[in-house]
Steps between C-alpha positions, in 0.01 A plus 500: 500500500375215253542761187883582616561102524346441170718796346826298662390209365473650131742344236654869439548492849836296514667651156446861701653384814802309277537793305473743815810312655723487240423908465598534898798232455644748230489770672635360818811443317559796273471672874740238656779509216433906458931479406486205273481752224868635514636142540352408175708500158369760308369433158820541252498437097608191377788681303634666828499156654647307216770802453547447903553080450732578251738741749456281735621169296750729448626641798323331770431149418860344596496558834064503569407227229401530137139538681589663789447127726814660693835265493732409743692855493153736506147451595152453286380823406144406494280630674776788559302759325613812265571675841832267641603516106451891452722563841747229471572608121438892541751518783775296340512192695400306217667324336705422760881528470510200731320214583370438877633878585316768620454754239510845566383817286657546146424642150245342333584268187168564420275785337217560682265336209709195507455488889173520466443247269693227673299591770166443337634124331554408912146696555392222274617234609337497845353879615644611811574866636442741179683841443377808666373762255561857513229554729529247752848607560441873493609753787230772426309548822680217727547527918874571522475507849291119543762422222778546730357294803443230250827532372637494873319198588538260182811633345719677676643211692696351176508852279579784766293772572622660226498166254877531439459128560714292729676194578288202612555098651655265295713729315217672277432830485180718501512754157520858471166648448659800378485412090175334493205596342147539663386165271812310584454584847121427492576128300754435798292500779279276249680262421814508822785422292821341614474495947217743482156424632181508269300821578163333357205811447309259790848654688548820389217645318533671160474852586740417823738362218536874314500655880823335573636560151426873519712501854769338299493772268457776716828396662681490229474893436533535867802726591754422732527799787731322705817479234631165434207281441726124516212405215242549733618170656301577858565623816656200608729527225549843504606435905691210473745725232508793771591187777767415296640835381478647854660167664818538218525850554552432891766201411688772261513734776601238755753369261635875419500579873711131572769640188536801670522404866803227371676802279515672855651225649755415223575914510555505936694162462759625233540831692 
């Protein structure tokens, strides 16, 4: 017992247990912030980010800032990330034609080199969200099949079960998913632009991510065995449209049989 106390007490004894903590404290949070990784700017040339500041100053900077501190008709992009920048500016919505609108899908103004190097100036400016690469948003090998439940229970809601979008509160409206690409669809649920929700990897993982994009897919080539398809709008769509065709057929009929029953009358009348 004496020799363990005496090893205890050794000067080497403290630096090991200092240095033994710090080792344990590290790994306690690589383990605890396993997705900090992807929400990280990735490293980017300082000519691709200088090219991006100057777009930017350009095209950006009147409504966001000349450094992106966000003004009184648009927010601060920092801490935004490359992700919000690469979807917003892919899918058209910016630059926006107007201010304080909600901006729905367009042509780009932008080639995709000149997206991406706005997007790594706002990387710099404050990390945030990064873009997917090619395989983090791949299909190859993903669940359809979990992809559709997930889609069912965190999408379908605002989107449709087909994501032919919809109308939502407040007079917005949830987009088409029918155009977008598996990275632009991947960067949404990052980032939750305009009234969607954030879909954090802490929320939906990664590879649950590329399961719901591959359902997206897969429904797009889907065919449509029952005729007209209403833009795969949903069953409630699709019965509210038979409702109301059914219900004016019946007043048409009613009406026709009304006409006729009073040209009857008029005819017995004049005889």
């Amino acid at each position: 017992m004496s020799s363990i106390i005496a090893r205890r007490r050794h000067p080497a004894a403290g630096y090991a247990a200092v240095a033994g903590g710090l080792v344990l404290a590290g790994v306690l949070y690589s383990t605890l912030s396993g997705g900090g990784a992807s929400a990280a700017a990735p490293a980017q040339t300082s000519t691709q980010i200088e090219q991006g500041r100057s777009l930017f100053l350009q095209s950006c900077s009147s409504c966001h800032g000349l450094e992106a501190q966000g003004t009184a008709q648009a927010p601060s992009l920092i801490g935004a990330g490359a992700a919000a920048v690469y979807f917003q500016m892919s899918t058209g919505r910016m630059p926006a034609k107007e201010v304080g609108a909600e901006n729905n899908r367009k042509p780009s103004e932008f080639t995709l080199q000149e997206t991406y190097d706005i997007a790594a100036y706002v990387a710099s400016l404050g990390g945030g969200p990064a873009i997917p690469t090619g395989a983090q948003v791949s299909t190859v090998g993903a669940d359809t099949a979990r992809g559709s439940q997930l889609f069912s229970t965190n999408c379908a809601q605002c989107h449709g079960f087909a994501g032919a979008g919809g109308a939502l509160t407040y007079g917005k409206a949830a987009a088409s998913l029918n155009a977008a690409t598996p990275t632009q669809i991947y960067t949404a649920m990052l980032t939750g632009p305009e009234a969607m929700p954030v879909f954090g990897d802490g929320t939906i993982t990664p590879a649950e991510k590329r399961d719901i994009i591959a359902y997206v897919i897969q429904t797009r080539n889907e065919p449509n065995p029952g005729g007209l398809s209403l833009g795969r709008s949903g069953p409630v769509t699709e019965g509210l449209v038979i409702w109301l065709g059914g219900l004016g057929f019946l007043v048409l009929i009613a009406m026709w049989l009304t006409a006729k029953r009073r040209d009857r009358r008029h005819e017995s009348e004049g005889s």
